[in-house]
C-alpha positions as CSV (number, residue, x, y, z in Angstrom):
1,X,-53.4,65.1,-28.9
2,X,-50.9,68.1,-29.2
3,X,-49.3,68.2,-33.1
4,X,-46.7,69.8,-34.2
5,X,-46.9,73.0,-36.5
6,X,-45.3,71.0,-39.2
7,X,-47.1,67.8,-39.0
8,X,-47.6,66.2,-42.1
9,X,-50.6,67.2,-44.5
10,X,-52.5,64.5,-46.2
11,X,-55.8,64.9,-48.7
12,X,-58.0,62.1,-48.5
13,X,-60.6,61.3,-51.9
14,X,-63.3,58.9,-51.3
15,X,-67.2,59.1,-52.1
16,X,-68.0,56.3,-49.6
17,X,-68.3,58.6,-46.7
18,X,-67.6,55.4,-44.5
19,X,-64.6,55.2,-46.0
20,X,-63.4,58.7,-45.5
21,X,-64.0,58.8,-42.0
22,X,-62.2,55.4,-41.2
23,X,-59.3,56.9,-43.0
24,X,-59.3,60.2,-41.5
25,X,-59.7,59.1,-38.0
26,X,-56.5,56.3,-38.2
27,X,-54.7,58.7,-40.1
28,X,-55.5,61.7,-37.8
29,X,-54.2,59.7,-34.9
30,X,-51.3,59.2,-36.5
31,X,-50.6,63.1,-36.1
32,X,-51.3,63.8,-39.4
33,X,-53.2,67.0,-40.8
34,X,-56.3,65.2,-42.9
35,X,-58.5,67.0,-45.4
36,X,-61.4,64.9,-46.7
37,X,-62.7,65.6,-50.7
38,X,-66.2,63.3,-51.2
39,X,-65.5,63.2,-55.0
40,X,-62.8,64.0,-57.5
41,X,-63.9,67.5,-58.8
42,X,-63.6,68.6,-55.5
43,X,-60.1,66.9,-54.7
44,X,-58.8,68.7,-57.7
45,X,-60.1,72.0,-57.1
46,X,-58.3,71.8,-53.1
47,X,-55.5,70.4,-55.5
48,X,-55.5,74.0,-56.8
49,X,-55.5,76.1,-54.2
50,X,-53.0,73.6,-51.5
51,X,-50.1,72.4,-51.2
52,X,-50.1,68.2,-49.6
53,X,-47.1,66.0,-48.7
54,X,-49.5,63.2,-49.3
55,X,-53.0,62.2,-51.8
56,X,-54.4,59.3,-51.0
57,X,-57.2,58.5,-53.1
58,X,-59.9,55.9,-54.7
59,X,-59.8,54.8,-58.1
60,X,-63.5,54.6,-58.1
61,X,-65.4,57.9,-57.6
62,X,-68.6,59.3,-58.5
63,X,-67.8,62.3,-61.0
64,X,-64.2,61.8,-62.2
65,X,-61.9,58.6,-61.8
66,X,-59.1,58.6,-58.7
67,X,-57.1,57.8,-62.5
68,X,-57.8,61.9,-63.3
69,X,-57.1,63.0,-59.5
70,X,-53.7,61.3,-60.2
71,X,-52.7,62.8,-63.4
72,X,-53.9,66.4,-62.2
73,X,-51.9,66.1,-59.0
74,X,-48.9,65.2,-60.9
75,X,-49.6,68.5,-62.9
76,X,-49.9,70.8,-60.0
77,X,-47.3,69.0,-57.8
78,X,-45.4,66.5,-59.5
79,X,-43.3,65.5,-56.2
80,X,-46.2,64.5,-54.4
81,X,-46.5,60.8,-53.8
82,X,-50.0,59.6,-55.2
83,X,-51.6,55.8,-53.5
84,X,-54.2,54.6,-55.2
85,X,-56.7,52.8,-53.0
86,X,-59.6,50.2,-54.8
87,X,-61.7,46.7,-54.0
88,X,-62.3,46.5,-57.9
89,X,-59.6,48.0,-60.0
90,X,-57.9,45.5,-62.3
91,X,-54.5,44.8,-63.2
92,X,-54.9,47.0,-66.2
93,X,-56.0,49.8,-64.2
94,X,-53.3,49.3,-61.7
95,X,-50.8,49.5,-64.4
96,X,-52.0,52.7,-66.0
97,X,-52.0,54.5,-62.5
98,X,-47.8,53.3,-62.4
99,X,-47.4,54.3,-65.6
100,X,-49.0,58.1,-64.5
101,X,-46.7,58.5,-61.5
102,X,-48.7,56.6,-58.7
103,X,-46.4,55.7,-55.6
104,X,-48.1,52.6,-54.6
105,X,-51.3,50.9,-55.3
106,X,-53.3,48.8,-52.2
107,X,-56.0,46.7,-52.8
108,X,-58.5,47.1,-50.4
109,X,-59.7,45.6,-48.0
110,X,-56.1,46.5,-46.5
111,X,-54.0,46.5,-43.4
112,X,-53.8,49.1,-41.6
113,X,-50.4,48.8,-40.3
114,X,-49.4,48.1,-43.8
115,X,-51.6,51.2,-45.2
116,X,-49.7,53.2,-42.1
117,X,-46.3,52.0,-43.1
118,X,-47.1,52.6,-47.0
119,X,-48.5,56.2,-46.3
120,X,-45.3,56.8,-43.9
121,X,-42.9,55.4,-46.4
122,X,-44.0,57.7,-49.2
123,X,-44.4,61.1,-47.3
124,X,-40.5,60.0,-46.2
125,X,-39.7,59.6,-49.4
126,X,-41.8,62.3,-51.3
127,X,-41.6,60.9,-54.2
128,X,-40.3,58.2,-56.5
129,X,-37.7,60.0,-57.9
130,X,-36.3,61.0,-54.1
131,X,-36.9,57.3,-53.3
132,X,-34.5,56.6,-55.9
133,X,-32.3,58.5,-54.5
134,X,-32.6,57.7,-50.8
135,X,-32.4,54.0,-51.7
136,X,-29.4,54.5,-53.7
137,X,-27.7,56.1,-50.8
138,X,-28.8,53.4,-48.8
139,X,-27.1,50.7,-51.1
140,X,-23.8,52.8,-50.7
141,X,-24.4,52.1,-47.4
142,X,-25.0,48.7,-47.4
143,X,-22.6,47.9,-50.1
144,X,-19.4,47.3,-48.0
145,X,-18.0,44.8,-49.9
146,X,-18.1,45.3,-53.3
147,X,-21.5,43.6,-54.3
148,X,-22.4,42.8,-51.2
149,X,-25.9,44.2,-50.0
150,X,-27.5,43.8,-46.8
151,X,-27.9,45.4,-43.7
152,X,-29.8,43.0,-41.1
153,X,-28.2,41.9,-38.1
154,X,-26.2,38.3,-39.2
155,X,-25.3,39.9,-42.0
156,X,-23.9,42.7,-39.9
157,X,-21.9,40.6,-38.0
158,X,-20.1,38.5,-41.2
159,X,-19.6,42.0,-42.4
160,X,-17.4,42.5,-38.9
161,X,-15.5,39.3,-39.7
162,X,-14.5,39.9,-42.9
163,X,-13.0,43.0,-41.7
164,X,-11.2,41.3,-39.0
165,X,-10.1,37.9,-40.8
166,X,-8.9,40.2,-43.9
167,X,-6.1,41.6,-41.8
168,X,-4.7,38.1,-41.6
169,X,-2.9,35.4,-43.4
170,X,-4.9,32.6,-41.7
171,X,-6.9,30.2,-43.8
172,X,-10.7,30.7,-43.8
173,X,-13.5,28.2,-44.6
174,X,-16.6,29.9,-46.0
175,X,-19.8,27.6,-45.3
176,X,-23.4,28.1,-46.2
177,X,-26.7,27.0,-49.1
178,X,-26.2,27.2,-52.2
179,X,-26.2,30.7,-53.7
180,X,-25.8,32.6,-50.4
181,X,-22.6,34.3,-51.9
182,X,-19.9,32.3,-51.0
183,X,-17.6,33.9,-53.5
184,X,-18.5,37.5,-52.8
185,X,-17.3,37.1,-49.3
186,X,-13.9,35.5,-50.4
187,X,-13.3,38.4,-52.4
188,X,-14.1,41.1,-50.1
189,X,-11.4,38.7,-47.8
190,X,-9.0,39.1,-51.1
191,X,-10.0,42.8,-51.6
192,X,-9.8,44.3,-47.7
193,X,-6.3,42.4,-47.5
194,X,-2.7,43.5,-48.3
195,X,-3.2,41.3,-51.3
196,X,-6.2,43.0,-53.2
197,X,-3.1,44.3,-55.7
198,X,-2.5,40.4,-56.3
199,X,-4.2,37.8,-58.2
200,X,-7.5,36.3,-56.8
201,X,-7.8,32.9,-58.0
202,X,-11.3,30.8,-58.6
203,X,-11.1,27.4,-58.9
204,X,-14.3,25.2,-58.9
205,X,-13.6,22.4,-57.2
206,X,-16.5,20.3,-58.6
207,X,-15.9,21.7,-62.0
208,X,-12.5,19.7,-63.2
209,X,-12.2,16.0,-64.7
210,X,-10.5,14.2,-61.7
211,X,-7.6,13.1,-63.8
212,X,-6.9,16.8,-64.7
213,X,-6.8,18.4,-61.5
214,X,-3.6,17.5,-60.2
215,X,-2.2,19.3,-63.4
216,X,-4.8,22.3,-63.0
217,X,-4.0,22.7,-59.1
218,X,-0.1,22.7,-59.2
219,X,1.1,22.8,-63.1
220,X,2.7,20.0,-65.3
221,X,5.7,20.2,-67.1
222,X,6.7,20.0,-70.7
223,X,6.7,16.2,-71.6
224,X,4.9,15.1,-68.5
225,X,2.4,13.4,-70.2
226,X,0.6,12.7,-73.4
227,X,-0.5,16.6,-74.8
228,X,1.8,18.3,-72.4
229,X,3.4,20.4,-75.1
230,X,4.9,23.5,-73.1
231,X,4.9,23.7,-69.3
232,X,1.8,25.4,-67.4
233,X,1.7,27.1,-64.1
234,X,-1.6,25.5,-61.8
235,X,-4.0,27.5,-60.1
236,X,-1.3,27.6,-56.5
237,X,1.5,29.1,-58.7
238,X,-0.8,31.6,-60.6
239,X,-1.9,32.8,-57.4
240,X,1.3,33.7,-55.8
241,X,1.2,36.3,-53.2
242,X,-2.5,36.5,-53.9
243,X,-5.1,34.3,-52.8
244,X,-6.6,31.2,-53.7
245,X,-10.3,30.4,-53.7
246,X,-10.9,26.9,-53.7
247,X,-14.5,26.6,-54.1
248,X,-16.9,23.6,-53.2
249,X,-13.9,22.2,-51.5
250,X,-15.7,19.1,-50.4
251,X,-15.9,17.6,-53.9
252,X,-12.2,17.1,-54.2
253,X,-11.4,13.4,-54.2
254,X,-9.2,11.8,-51.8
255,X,-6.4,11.1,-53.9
256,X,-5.9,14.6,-54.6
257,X,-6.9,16.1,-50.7
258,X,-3.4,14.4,-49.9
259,X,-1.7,15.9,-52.8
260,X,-3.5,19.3,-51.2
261,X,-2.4,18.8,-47.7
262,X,1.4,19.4,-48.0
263,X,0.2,23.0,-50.5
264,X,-1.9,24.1,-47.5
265,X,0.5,23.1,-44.6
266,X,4.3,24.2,-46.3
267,X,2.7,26.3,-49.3
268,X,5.1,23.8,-51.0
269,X,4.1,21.8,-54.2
270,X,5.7,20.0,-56.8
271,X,4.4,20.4,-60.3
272,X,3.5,17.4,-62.8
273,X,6.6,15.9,-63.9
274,X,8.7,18.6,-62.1
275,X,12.0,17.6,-60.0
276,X,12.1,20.6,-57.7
277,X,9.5,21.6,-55.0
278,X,7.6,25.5,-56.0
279,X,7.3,27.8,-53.2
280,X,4.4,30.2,-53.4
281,X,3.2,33.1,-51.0
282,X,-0.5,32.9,-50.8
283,X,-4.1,33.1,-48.9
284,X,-5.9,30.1,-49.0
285,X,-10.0,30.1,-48.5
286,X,-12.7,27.4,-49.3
287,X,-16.1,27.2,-49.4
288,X,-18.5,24.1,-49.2
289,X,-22.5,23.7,-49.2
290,X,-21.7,20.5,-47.5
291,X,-21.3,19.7,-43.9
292,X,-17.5,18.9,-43.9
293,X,-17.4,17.6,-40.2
294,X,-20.0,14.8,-41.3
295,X,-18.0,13.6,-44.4
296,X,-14.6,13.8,-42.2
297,X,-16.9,11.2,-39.9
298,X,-18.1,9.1,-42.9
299,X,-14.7,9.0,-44.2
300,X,-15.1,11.4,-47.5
301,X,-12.4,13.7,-46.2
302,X,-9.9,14.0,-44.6
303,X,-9.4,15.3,-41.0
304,X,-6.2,16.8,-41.2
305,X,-7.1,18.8,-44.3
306,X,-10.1,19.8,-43.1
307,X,-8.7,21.4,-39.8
308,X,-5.6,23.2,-41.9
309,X,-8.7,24.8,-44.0
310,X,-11.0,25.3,-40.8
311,X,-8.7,28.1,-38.9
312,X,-11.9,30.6,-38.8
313,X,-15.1,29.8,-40.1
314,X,-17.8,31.9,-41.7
315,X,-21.2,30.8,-42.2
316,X,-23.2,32.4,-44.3
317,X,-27.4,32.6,-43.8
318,X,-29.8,31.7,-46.5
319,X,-31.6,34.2,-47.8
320,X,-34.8,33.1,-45.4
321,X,-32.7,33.5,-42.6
322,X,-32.0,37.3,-43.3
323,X,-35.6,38.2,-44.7
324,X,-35.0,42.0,-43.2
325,X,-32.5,42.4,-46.0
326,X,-34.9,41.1,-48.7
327,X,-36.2,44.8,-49.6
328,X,-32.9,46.2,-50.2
329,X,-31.6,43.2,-52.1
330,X,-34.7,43.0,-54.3
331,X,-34.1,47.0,-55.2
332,X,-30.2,46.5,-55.7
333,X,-31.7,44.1,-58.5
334,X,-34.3,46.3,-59.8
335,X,-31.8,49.2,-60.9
336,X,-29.5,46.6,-61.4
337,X,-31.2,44.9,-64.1
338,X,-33.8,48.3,-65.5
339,X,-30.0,50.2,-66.1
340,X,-28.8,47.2,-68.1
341,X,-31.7,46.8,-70.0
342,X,-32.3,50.3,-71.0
343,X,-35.9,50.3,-68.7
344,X,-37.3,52.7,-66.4
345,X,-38.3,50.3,-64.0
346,X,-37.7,51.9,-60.5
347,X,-38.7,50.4,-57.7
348,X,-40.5,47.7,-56.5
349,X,-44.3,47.8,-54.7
350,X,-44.8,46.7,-50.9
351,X,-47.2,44.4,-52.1
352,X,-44.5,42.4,-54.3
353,X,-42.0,42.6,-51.5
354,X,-45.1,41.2,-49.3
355,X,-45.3,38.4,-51.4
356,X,-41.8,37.5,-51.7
357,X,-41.5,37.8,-47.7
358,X,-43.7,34.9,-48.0
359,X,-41.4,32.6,-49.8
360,X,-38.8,30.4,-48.4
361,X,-35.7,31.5,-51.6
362,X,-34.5,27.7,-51.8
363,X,-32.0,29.0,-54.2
364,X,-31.4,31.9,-51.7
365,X,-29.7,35.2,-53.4
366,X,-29.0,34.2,-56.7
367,X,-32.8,32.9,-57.3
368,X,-33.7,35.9,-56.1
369,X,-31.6,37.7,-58.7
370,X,-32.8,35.8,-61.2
371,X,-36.4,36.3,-60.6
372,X,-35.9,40.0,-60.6
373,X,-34.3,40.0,-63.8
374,X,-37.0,38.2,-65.4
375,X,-39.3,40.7,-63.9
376,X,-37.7,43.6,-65.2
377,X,-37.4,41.9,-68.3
378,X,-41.5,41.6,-69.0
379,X,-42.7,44.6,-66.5
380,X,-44.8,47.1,-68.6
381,X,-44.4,49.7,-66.2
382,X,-42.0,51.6,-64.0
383,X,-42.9,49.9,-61.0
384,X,-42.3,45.8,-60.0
385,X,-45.9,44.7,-59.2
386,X,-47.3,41.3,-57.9
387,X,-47.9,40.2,-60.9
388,X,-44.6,40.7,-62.2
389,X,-43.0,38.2,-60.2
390,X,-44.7,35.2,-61.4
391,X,-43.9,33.6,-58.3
392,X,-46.0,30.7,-58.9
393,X,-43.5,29.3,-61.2
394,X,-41.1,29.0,-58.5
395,X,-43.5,26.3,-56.2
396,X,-41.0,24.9,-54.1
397,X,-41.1,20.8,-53.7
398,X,-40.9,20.2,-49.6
399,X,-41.5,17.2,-47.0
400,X,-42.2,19.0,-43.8
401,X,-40.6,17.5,-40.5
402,X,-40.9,17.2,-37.1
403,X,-41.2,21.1,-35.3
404,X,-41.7,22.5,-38.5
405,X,-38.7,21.9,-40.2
406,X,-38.8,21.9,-44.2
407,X,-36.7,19.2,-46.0
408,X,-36.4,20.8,-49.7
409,X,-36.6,18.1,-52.2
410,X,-35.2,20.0,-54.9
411,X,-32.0,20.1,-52.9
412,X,-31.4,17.4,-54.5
413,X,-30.1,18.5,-57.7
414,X,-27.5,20.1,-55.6
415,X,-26.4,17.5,-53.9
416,X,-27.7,16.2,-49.6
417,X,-26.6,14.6,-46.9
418,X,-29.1,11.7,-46.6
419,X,-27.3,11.1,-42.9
420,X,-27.8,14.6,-41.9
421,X,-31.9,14.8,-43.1
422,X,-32.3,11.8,-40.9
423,X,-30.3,12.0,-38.4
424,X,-32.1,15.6,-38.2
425,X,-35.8,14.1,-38.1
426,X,-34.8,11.3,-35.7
427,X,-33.4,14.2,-33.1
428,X,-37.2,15.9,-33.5
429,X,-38.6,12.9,-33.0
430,X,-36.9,12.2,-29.9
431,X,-37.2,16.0,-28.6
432,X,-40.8,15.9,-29.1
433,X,-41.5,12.0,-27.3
434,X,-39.6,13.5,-24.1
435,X,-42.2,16.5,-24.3
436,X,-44.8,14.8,-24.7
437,X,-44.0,12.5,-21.9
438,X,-42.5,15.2,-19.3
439,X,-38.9,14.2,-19.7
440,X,-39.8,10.1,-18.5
441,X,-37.4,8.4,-20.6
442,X,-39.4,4.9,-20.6
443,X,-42.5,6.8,-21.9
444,X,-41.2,8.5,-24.0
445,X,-39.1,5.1,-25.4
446,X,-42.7,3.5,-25.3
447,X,-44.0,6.6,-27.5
448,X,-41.5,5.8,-30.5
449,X,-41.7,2.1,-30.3
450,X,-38.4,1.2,-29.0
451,X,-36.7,-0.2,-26.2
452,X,-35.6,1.5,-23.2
453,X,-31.6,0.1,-24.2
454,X,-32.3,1.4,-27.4
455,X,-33.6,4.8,-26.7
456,X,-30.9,5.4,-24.5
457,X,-28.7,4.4,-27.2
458,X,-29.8,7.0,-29.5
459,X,-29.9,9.8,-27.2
460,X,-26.5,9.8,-26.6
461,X,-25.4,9.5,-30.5
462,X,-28.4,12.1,-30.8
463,X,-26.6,14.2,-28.3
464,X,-29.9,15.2,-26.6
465,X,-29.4,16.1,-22.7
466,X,-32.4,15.4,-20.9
């Protein structure tokens, strides 16, 4: 293999020979320049006399600790990234090589991709302190909506849409889980449109009493009724040639969805107790965690309205659905949260991100904010480890479908469609009878139990083709 004159140099500390020449040899092929110590006196004296752009070393050596490599690296050449490699070293130990400057620590036995990718990452980045910086530029990229981070492909793509809808007057429907950030897209909407210099209105559609929101959505007047002391502009008024986000839309009962129609279709309203219709000039988006279409069908809202709201929709993807932008989320926490708490908590390891990869977020973005924050809050050192995230406490409670599917029973709290769940299982069910039976419908019919009548029944409501 032909390498560059400027290929990357590398010093390699290990006193299991074994070891060193497994390293060297993977490393080597990866282009790099590889020098190979057998023990820490002698990494320190080739400390002295070279210059690397990466140490990788052992905690565990036979003279001096891969601990005192660290530290005299750091005197010689602070800007060199240090990894730490070990199969015994404890938290403790871990902590104490963070705390002296170490870029990463990796248990062994490792990965080698993952050892390739860490080594890679930290001679790109040089250092923790140009990390910092390279991350932070990063963010700016990825920040193109105010607070909105993320750079993966769907993401992208509702990035493009907002750009395009904001240039609009048309009504927009914002759909998605839970904590996916809803109300961050509406106000990049608000804030890319000719209306950022106007109000942007929040109202919480599952928030108000029911017999107050009438009053709270278009005003009352003085004497309108019992505590109506002064007259009060509503949320529409207030909002005037702004725009209106009316959030979990789908709560709002039906009595006042009527009331809601004739604001969204004429931007015309008349307030509690008022004689004369208000005109206002304004943008209208909602947002709903609920399947809108299904509660048109089961009679919970109402058609009209929701095709006046529906003009463009966006869904938004939960946060296990855009895992590629998990890294650069997690870190837009991190400084978040270490530059409000006074911390010098920096970045966060590839072993932590590894483990939050692994989890499923029901509580998409905003549990993942909150766990960082807690991990900022109790992390002794500058850099979010494993153990930090005391991910355990966040075990999530799941009945696992048909295909694979995951059914999150803590969903619950937030409010399901039974129908949907079912109606959901039933179609897997279904699917995987006609597989099973090579697409003959009276096997597969036989598979589930039913009769033929009735399995052709359901396929249609189902809307399977087969």
């Amino acid at each position: 293999m032909t390498h560059s004159p400027d290929r990357k140099k590398i010093l390699i500390c290990d006193d299991e020979e074994s070891m060193l020449e497994v390293l060297e040899f993977m490393l080597s092929r990866e282009g790099y320049a590889v020098t190979c110590a057998e023990s820490g006196l002698s990494a320190v004296s080739l400390l002295e006399k070279n210059n690397y752009d990466l140490i990788l070393t052992d905690i565990r050596l036979g003279d001096i600790t891969g601990i005192e490599v660290l530290r005299a690296s750091k005197k010689s050449s602070p800007d060199t990234p240090v990894i730490m490699i070990s199969a015994y070293a404890t938290t403790e130990t871990a902590v104490t090589a963070m705390n002296d400057g170490a870029y990463d620590f990796v248990p062994k036995p490792f990965d080698n991709k993952e050892l390739l990718q860490t080594v890679q990452n930290a001679i790109h980045l040089k250092s923790v302190e140009r990390e910092k910086t390279i991350l932070g530029d990063e963010l700016k990229k990825t920040l193109h909506f105010g607070r909105i981070v993320g750079n993966s492909p769907k993401m992208k793509k509702i990035f493009e849409m907002v750009v395009q809808v904001a240039k609009t007057k048309t009504n927009v429907l914002i759909t998605g889980e839970s904590g996916t950030g809803k109300e961050l897209i509406a106000r990049s909407i608000h804030d890319l449109s000719d209306r950022k210099d106007f109000p942007f209105v929040v109202v919480n559609c599952g928030g108000i009493p029911e017999t107050l929101m009438e009053s709270e959505f278009f005003g009352h007047k003085k004497g309108a009724f019992t505590g109506a002391s002064t007259d009060k502009k509503g949320f529409f008024e207030v909002a005037h040639k702004g725009t209106i986000f009316l959030d979990e839309i789908g709560e709002l009962p039906m009595g006042l969805q009527v009331k809601l129609l004739r604001a969204v279709q004429q931007r015309v309203f008349m307030a509690v107790g008022g004689t004369a219709d208000i005109s206002v000039d304004i943008r209208i988006i909602s947002a709903t965690n609920k399947n809108l279409e299904k509660e048109v069908i089961n009679g919970n809202f109402r058609e009209d309205l929701f095709y006046r709201l529906n003009v463009i929709e966006l869904r938004l993807p939960a946060l296990r659905e855009r895992k590629d932008d998990l890294r650069v989320l997690a870190q837009h926490f991190v400084e978040k949260y270490s530059k409000e708490m006074g911390k010098d908590v920096v970045k966060i390891s590839s072993y932590a991100i590894d483990l939050l990869s692994n989890y499923d977020f029901p509580g998409n973005i905003r549990e993942l904010e909150n766990l960082i924050e807690r991990s900022v809050a109790l992390s002794t050192t500058n850099i979010i480890l494993p153990e930090s995230l005391s991910i355990s406490t966040h075990k999530r409670r799941w009945i696992e479908g048909v295909s694979g599917k995951r059914f999150d029973l803590d969903d619950v709290s937030h409010g399901v469609s039974l129908d949907d769940i079912l109606e959901d299982i039933e179609r897997a069910y279904f699917k995987k009878a006609l597989e099973c039976s090579n697409g003959h419908k009276k096997e597969a019919a036989r598979l589930l139990g039913l009769t033929f009548r009735s399995f052709r029944y359901k396929l249609g409501k189902l809307g399977i083709d087969n």
